[in-house]
N, C-alpha and C positions, 0 to 999 in steps of 0.2 A: 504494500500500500504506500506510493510513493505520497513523500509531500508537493501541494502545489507549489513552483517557483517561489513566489512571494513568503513563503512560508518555510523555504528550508535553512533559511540565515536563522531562524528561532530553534532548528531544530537538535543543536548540540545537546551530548548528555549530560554534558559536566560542565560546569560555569566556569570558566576561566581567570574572570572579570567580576569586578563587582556589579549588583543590580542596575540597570538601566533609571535612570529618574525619571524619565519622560514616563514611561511605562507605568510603575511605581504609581507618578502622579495623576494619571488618566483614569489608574481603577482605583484610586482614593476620590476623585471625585466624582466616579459613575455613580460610586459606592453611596455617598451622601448625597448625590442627584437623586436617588430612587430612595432616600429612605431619611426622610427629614426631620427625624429626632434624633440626630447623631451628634447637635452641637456643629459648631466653626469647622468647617472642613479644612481651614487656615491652621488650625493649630494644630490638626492631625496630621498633615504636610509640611509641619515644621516639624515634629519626632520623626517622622519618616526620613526627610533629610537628613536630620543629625544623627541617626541610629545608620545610617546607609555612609555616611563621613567617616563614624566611628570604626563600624563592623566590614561594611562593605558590602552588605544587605541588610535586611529587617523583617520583624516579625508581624503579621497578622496577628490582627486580634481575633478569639472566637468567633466573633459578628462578623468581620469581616473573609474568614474563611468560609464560613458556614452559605456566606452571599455570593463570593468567590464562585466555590464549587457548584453552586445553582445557575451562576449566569454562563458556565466551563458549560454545561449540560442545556442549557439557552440558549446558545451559541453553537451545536456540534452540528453541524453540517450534514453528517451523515445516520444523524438519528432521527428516526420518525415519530418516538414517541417522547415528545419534549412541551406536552400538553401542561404535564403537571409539575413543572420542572421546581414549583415552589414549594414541594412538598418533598423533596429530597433530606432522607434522615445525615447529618452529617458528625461524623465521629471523630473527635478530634484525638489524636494520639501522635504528635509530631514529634514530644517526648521519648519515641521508641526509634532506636537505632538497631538493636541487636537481630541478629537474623533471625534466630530462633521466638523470640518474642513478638516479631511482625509478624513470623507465621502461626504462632499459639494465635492472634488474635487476627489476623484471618479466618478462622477457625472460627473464632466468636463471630463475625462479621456473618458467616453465613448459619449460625444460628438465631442470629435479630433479624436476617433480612428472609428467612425460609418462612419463617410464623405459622405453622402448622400448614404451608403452603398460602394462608391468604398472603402472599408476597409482599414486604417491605421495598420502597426504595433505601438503599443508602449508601453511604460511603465510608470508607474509613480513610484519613490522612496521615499517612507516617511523616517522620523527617523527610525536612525540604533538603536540597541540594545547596549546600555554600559554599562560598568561595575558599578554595582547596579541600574543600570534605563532602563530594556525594554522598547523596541519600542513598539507601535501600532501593534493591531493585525485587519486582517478584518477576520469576522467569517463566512462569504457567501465562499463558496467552489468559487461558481463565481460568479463577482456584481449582471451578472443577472440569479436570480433563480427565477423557479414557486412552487408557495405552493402546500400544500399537506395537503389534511383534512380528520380527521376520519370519518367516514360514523355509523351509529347505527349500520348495522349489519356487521361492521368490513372491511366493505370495503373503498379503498381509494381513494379519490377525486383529480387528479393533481399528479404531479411527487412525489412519494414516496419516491424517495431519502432526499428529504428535510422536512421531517416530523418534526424531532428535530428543526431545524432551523425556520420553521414554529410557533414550539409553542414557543421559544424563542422571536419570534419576536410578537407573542400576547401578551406572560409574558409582555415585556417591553413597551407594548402600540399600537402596531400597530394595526390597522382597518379594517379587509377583507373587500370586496363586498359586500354590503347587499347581489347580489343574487352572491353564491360563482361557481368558475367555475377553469377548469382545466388547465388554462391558466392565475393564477392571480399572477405576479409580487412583489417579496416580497421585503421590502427596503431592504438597505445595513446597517450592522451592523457592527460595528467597537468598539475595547477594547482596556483598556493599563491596566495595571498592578497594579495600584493604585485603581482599580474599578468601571474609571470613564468609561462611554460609550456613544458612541453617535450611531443615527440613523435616516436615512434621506430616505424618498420613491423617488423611482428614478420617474421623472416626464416624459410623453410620447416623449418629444424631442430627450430627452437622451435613448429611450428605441427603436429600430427599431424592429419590426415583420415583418416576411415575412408567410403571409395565404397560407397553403399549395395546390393544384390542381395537377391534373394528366393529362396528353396529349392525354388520352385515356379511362381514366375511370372516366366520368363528375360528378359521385355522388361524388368521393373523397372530392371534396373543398368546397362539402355542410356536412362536420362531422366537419369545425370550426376549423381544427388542425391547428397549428402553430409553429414557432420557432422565436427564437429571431437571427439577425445576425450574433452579436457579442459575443467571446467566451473569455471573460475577465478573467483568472484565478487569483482569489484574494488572497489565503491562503496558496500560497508557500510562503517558506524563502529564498532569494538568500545569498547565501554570497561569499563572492569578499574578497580574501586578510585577511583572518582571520575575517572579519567585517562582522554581520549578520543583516540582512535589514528584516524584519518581514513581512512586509508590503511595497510590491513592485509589484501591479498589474499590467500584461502583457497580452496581444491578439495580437492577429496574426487575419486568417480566418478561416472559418471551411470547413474542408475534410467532403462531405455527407454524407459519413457513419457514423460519429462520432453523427448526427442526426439522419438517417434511420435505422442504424443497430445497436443503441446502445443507444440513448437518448427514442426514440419512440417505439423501439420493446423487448427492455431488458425486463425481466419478470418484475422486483423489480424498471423497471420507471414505462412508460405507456403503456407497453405489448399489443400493437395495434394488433398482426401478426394474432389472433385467430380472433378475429373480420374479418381483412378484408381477411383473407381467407373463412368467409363465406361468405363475402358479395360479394368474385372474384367469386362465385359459386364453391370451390375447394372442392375436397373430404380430408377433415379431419380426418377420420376417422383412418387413422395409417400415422405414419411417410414417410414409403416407398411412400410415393404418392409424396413426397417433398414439399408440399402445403406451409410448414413455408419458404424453401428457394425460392417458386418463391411467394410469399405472400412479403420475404424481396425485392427481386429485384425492385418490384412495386412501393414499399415503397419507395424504395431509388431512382427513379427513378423521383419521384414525387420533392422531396425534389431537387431535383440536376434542375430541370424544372419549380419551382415555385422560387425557388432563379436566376435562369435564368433569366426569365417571370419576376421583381421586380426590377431588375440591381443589385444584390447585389452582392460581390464578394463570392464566392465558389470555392473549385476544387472536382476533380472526384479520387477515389482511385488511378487510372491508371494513372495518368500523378502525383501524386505527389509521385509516388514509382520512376517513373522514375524522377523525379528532387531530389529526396533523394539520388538515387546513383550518379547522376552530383557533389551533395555535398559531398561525399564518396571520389570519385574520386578525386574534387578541393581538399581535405583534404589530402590525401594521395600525390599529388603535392607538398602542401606545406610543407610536410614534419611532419604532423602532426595525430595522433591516430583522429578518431571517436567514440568515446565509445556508443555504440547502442542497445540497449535491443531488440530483435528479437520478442521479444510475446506481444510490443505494436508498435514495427515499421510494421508489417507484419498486413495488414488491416483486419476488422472482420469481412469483406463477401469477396469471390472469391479470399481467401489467395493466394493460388497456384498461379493464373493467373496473378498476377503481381510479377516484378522479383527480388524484395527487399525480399521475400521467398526462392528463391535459392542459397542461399551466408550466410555464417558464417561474423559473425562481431569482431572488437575489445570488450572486456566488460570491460577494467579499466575505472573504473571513475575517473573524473576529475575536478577539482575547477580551476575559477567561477563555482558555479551551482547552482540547485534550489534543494530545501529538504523541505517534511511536514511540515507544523508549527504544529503537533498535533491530525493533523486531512488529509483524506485524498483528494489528491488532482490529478490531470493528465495534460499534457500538449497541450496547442492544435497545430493546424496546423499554422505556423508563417511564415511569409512571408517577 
């Protein structure tokens, strides 16, 4: 996921320099633009200055992170569900450096934001990035990944996306399944700069699965498939005010498709669609039959029914295109740009038929935001 041009002079991992002022100064007073009980914005721009003189950056205050990380997820270009971006739980812990410790509360992080499945938004902030001392990094694209094993004759066992990550996490000690299977939960691995690294197995409480079945097709929920609830993305950088947070894990809930039409049937995941279009009895034989696009419908159809069937929260393509331009809408109210990338706001089945397709967007980007730490990452459905 490359950065746009204008966007890759922001996108270093490690500060070399002290904070930018200009920067600093713009989200001190977006800050007390939008929220007019904060007192003299003058005088909170004068510690700012002299704490950035002194140190060579500066700290947020609670208030101001907590706003930070709300307008970071206001602002994300490539997320469609930024309806409710005010309602983002934010967890301050920027006191935690140690690797081991980020990931013990990771761990917490996805037992506040699971809620018995009714889904929390939130976030958790570890240490920022300063001048000569990066922050933490977590190396899980999201807390929670499925492994991925080579097979003797080249074949792959479990989500292929996480192969790397997989032998990473053997290199460093971790323990598959005696019997290994395509659903095995890898811990969370966390680094800082220094070398040191910690790594902790997320344990079943913290981990919620919902077993997938179909409404109509009874063999489905005897192939085993599954997913996990929650879509914790760990390996973004947000930064707020010139200040870059490494490690600032955020979930929302998941849009079906982002499981049916793209975790489960992508070639390079678990390319489910060839399988069960022979098992739907379809003729495969050429494309023109459409066997993969009503093979996906099923697919997705399943998933949107078995997180049903479970109480988990989900939404459906179709009602979160239409709550995307509610937020379009309240945005332009307020007097404000939505900067929107069309080729991940626009869903990856039945594009046309929802109406977040028919309409050009603003494209400037805009800080708060979220950026690669190095590696690539997406944003999910937040609520």
């Amino acid at each position: 996921m490359p950065l746009p041009p204008s966007l890759v002079e922001n996108a270093v991992a490690v500060p070399a320099t002290e904070v930018d002022i200009a920067e600093a100064e713009e989200f001190i007073r977006l800050h007390h633009e939008e929220n007019h009980d904060l007192g003299p914005v003058e005088d909170r721009l004068a510690e700012v200055h002299a704490e950035i003189a002194a140190t060579g950056t500066y700290r947020h205050t609670t208030t101001e992170l907590t706003f930070g990380a709300r307008v970071a997820w206001r602002n994300s270009a490539r997320c469609i569900g930024r309806l409710y971006w005010r309602s983002l739980k934010v967890r301050d812990l920027r006191d935690l450096h140690d690797p081991k410790e980020v990931a013990d509360e990771c761990v917490e992080h996805l037992r506040i934001a699971t809620n018995a499945g009714k889904i929390r938004p939130v976030m958790t902030v570890f240490a920022p990035d300063e001048p000569g001392h990066p922050g933490p990094r977590v190396r899980n694209e999201q807390l929670i990944r499925y492994a991925a094993y080579r097979g003797p004759d080249g074949g792959v066992l479990g989500d292929r996306r996480n192969l790397e990550l997989t032998d990473l996490a053997i290199t460093r000690g971790w323990q598959p399944p005696r019997t290994r299977g395509p659903f095995d939960v890898l811990p969370v691995l966390v680094e800082t700069s220094d070398g040191e690294s910690g790594m902790v197995d997320l344990p079943p409480d913290a981990v919620l699965e919902v077993p997938l079945s179909h409404p109509e097709l009874p063999w489905l929920a005897k192939l085993g498939l599954r997913w996990h609830a929650v879509p914790v993305i760990s390996n973004m950088r947000m930064r707020i005010g010139g200040i870059d947070y490494p490690a600032a894990p955020f979930n929302g809930w998941y849009m079906g498709t982002e499981i049916g039409a793209r975790n489960l049937a992508d070639n390079d995941r678990y390319d489910l669609l060839p399988y069960l279009g022979k098992r739907m009895g379809l003729d495969t034989s050429c494309e023109q039959t459409l066997w993969r696009d009503r093979a996906l419908v099923e697919l997705n159809r399943a998933v949107l029914h078995s997180f049903a069937e479970a109480g988990v929260t989900i939404t459906d393509h179709h009602t979160e295109s239409q709550r995307f331009l509610t937020h379009v809408q309240k945005e332009e109210a307020a007097g404000r740009k939505c900067p929107t990338d069309w080729t991940w706001i626009v869903p990856p089945m039945s594009g046309s038929l929802t109406p977040v397709f028919h309409r050009y967007y603003d494209k400037e980007e805009q800080v708060p935001n979220f950026f690669p730490n190095g590696t690539t990452g997406v944003c999910p459905v937040i609520h």
